[in-house]
C-alpha positions, 0 to 999 in steps of 0.5 A: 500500500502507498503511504497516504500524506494527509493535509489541510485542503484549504490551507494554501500552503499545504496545497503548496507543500502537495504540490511541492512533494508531487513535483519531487514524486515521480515515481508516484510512492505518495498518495493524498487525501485532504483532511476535510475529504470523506477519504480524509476524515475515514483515514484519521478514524481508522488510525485513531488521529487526535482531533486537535492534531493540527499538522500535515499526517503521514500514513505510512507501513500503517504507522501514523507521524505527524508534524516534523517526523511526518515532514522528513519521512516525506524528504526521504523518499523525494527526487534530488538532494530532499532526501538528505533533510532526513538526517535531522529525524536524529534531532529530538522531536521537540526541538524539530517541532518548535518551528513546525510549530509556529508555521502551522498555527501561523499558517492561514495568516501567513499564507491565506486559505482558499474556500475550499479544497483544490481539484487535481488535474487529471493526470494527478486525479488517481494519486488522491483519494 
């Protein structure tokens, strides 16, 4: 089964960070589901995700990571050099997440959101769920 990168759908910089991993994905390893999709919504049910997680969600090997652990699993598998931020998974959570953190409280203010979720193009459409 691929691994399933959950995100916010209507933050523009999830769908900026979607995209990002898309174009660094050729191979097609992930697959998306925006957390306010029905996909989205059954996969946090099912993997028992606390309701105030407020952070992009990596599924992967049935596991569940969030924040920075979930950021770096991403890098590793990524085309190009990405695939070496995963060297800092030695940095203790905490310390990684501070500056997650911060840009996902921020994030709307920051960056803005969109009224509601992006529609693929088609030939992306299979990878979302």
């Amino acid at each position: 089964m691929h691994p399933v990168i959950l995100f916010d759908g209507v933050c523009n910089f999830c769908d900026a960070s979607v995209q990002f991993i898309l174009n660094r994905d050729p191979k097609g390893i992930f697959q998306f589901a925006s957390l306010q999709s029905e996909a989205g919504q059954n996969l946090v049910k099912k993997h028992n995700v606390p309701a105030d997680v407020d952070s992009m969600i990596l599924i992967e090997d049935d596991k569940v990571y969030y924040k920075s652990t979930a950021a770096l699993r991403i890098s590793r598998h990524l085309q190009g050099a990405w695939k070496w931020l995963y060297g800092f998974i030695i940095i203790p959570s905490p310390i990684r997440n501070i500056v997650y953190d911060l840009i996902a409280k921020n994030r709307y203010k920051w960056f803005g959101q969109k009224e509601s979720c992006m529609l693929p193009p088609p030939n992306i459409r299979k990878r979302f769920l």
